[in-house]
N, C-alpha and C positions, 0 to 999 in steps of 0.2 A: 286700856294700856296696849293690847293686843292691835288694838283698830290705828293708836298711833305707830306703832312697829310696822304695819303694813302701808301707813299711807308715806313713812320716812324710806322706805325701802322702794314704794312706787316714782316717790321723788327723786332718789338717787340713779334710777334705773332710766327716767325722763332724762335727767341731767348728764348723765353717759353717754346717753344718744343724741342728747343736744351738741355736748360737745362732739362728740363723732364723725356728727356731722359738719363741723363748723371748721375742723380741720383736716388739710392734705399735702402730700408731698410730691415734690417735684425731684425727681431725680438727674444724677447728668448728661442720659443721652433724651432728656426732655425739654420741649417748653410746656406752658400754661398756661390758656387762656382764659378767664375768669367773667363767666354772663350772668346779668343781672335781667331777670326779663326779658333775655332773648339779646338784650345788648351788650358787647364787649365793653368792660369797666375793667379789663388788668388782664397784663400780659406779663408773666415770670418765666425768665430765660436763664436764673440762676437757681442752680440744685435748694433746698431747706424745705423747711414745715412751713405753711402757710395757714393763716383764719381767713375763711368766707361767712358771709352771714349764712345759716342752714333756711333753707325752705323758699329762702327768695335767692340765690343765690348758687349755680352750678360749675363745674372746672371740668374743659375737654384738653387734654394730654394729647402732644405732637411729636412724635420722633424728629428729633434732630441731628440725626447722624446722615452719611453721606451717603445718597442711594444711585442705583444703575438703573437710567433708563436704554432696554436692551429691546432694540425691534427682533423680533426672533426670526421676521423676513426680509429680505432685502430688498427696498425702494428702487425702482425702478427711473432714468434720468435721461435727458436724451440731452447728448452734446453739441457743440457748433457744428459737427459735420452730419450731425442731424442723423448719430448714431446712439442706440440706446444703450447703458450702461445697468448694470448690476450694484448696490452700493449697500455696505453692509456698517453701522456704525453704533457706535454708544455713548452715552452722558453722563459724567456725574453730577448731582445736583444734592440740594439740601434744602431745609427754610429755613428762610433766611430773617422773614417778617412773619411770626406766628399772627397778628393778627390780620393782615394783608391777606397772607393766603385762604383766611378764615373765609373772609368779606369777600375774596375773588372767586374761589374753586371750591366755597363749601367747608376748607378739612378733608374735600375728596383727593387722596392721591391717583387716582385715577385719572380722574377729572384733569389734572397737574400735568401727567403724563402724556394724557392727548393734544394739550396746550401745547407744551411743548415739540411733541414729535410733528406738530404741523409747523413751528418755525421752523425747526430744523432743516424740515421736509422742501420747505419756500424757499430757504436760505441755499440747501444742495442743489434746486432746481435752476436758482437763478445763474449759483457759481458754476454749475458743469454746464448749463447753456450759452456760457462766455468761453470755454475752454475745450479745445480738439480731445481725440482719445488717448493720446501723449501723453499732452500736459496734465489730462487730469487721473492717469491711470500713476506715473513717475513724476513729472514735473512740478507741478505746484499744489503737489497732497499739503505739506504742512502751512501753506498759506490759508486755504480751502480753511481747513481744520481751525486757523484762529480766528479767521471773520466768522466763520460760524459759531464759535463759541463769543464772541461781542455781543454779534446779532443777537443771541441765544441769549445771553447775558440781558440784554437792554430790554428785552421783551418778559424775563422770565421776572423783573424787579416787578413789573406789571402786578404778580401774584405772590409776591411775596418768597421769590423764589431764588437761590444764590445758583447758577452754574458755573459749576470748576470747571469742567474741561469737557472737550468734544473728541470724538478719536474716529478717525476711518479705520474699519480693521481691512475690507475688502472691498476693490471695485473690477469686477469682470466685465466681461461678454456675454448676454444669454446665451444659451446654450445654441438657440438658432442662428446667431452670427457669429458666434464662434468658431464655425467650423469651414463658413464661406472665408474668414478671414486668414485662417489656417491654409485655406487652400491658394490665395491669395499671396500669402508670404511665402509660401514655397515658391509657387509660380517664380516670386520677384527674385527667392534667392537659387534658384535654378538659370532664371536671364545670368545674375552677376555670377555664378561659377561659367557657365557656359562662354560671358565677355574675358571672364579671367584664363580659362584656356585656352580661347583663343586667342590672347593676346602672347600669353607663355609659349606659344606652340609659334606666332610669330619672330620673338624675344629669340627663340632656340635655333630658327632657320640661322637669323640673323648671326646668332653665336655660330653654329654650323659652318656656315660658310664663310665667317671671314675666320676659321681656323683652320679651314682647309685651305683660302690665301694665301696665309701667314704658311701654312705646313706647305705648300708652294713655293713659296719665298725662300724659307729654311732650307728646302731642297735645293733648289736651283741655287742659290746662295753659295751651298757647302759643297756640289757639284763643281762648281767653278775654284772655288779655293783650291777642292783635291785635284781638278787637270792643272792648274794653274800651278800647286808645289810637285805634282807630279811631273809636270814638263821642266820645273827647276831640276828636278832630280836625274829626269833622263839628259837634261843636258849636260848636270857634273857631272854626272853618269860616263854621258860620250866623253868628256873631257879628260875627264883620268883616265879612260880608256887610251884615248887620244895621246897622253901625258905618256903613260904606261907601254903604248907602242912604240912611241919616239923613240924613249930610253933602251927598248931591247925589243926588237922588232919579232926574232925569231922564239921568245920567251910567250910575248904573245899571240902569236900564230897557235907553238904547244896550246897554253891557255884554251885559246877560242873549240880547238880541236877537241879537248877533254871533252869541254862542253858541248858539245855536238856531239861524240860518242854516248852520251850520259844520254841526251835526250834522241838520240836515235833506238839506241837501244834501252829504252827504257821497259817497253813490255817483251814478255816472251813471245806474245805472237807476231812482232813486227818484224816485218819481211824488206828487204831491201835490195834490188836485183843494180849489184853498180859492177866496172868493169874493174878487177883489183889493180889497175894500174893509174886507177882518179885520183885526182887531188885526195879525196876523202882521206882513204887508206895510209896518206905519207907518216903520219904516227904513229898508227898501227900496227903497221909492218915494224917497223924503227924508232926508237923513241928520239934517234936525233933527225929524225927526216927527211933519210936522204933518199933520194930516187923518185921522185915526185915532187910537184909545185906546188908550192905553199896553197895553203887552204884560204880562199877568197872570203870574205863574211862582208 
């Protein structure tokens, strides 16, 4: 009885492990590949429990989520003007064909990696050796970026492999022509300030002198206006003088006399040696003026 207890307990313990073996699961950042002697017989790319036969029959598990392939150094490129560039980039991929990639690369992501980082690698090579340092530093990055990722595309289905996307992050100057070219663009924008001042500095004579013209003109201009109302002036000037004498001759003689005392003796130190019997004096003496001859002007 004891000896059946033991061999019912050996059989259950068999059986456990039979089944144990016979079954596994696939989760959903998985696929599954399923070998039978070494040969791929089943590929499961949807999550559940699966039966394999145990003993003749094995399952190697594949990440299937999105991974970064990231050079951690930056490719080196040499463009149309047969200048070399800096190029710094990354990919995302995934598999796409679990058993594709088996048969291609092993299941090595490595292996995957190197694949690809040499299309990439051929594909930058080709596109910055058609493209000046310009177009390919500002100009035509997001063009660059999609043929790459085709190219990248059309080669990686080869292994089994999906690429979503390709990305430049950076493309420089090594550091040894970065600095001859620095020196370079100053030079060029030292020429164009230098052309630009000397043009300003032409632009400024130019203004300079046709406002000293013009303030020429204006002068001469306004000079002529003021003789020209000025002589209007002294002429009605003379004339109502003239007007003014007709009508009272000896009013204006007084007149002209004030004014001649006024600016004869206008300072204290002015001196005047006349004989008191001159015309000068006939006001002077007399405010009706007699005894001397009208004062001539």
């Amino acid at each position: 009885m004891k000896q059946n207890w033991g061999l019912g307990i050996v059989f259950i313990a068999g059986l456990a492990l039979l089944l144990s073996g016979s079954l596994y699961t696939v989760n959903q950042i998985q696929y599954a590949v399923v070998f039978q002697l070494g040969e791929v017989v089943a590929v499961r790319t949807q999550p559940g429990l699966y039966f394999k036969f145990p003993l003749i029959q094995n399952v190697r598990l594949f990440d299937n989520r999105i991974r970064t392939l990231d050079n951690n150094d930056p490719e080196r490129f040499i463009t149309a003007e047969k200048k070399p560039l800096l190029v710094d980039y990354f990919v995302k991929w995934k598999i796409d064909d679990p058993k594709q990639y088996y048969v291609s690369v092993g299941g090595d992501e490595q292996r995957a990696k190197i694949r690809l980082t040499q299309t990439i690698n051929d594909d930058l090579r080709a596109a910055f050796a058609k493209r000046t340092v310009h177009e390919a530093v500002s100009g035509d990055r997001e063009s660059v970026m999609e043929s790459m990722r085709q190219r990248a595309e059309k080669d990686a289905q080869q292994i089994g492999v999906h690429v979503l996307d390709v990305r430049i992050r950076r493309v420089e100057l090594p550091p040894e022509v970065t600095e001859s070219v620095y020196r370079r663009m100053e030079a060029e924008r030292k020429r164009v300030a230098n052309e630009l001042r000397s043009t300003g500095a032409g632009e400024a004579e130019k203004i300079r002198a046709d406002a000293d013209r013009q303030r020429e003109v204006i002068l001469a201009d306004a000079f002529r206006t003021a003789q020209e109302i000025k002589g209007g002036g002294d002429a009605k000037a003379a004339a109502l003088y003239s007007a003014a004498y007709g009508k009272n001759p000896e009013f204006y003689a007084f007149y002209r006399s004030l004014e001649t005392y006024q600016q004869g003796f206008k300072s204290k130190a002015d001196v005047l040696v006349l004989d008191p019997a001159a015309p000068f004096f006939r006001y002077f003496n007399s405010p009706a003026g007699a005894g001397s001859a009208p004062l001539k002007h």
